[in-house]
C-alpha positions in Angstrom: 0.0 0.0 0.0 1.7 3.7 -0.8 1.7 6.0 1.3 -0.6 8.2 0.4 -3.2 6.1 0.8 -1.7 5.0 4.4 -2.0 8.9 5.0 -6.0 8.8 3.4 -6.8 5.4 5.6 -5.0 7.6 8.9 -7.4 10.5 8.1 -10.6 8.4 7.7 -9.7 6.5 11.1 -8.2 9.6 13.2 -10.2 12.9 14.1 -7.1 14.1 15.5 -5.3 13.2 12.3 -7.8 15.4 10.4 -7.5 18.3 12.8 -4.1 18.4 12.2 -4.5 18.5 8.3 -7.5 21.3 8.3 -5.5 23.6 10.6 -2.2 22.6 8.5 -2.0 20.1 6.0 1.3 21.3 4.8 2.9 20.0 8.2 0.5 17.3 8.8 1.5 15.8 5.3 5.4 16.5 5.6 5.2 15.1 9.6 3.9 11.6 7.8 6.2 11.6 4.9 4.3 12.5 2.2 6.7 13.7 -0.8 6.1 16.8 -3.0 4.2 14.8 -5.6 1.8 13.1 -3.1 0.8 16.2 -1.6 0.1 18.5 -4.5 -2.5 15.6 -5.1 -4.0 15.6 -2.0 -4.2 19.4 -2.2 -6.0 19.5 -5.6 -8.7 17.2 -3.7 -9.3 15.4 -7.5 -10.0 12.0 -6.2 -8.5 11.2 -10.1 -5.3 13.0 -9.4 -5.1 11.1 -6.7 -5.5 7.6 -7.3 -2.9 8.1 -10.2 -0.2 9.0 -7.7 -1.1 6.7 -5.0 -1.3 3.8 -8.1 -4.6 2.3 -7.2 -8.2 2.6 -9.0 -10.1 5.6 -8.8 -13.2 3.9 -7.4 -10.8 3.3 -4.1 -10.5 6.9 -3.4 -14.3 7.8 -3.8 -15.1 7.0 0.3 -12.3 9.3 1.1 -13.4 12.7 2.4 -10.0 15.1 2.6 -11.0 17.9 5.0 -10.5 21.3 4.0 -7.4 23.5 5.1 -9.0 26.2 7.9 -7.0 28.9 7.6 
């Protein structure tokens, strides 16, 4: 499994996880490991763009919701 979707599994499971990515997802995604490529696709929040990246179908991603950043 990538990592990107180990980060979109740790969001969906972790309300702390996704309070950490609305108030910066910048540092929530570097603190995890997420490289350059993986986070541009979770900012663009095109569950396509995503599932390319993280090389699974698109279909995978559609249960996924990525919270908005807050500030």
């Amino acid at each position: 499994m990538s990592k990107l979707v180990d980060y979109l599994n740790h969001l969906d499971q972790n309300a702390d996880a996704r309070a950490a990515h609305s108030k910066d997802p910048h540092a929530a995604m570097t603190h995890f490991g997420l490289s350059h490529e993986e986070q541009a696709a979770v900012k663009s929040r095109d569950k396509n763009h995503i599932a390319k990246v993280a090389g699974i179908d698109p279909a995978e991603v559609g249960a996924v919701e990525i919270p908005e950043a807050t500030h």
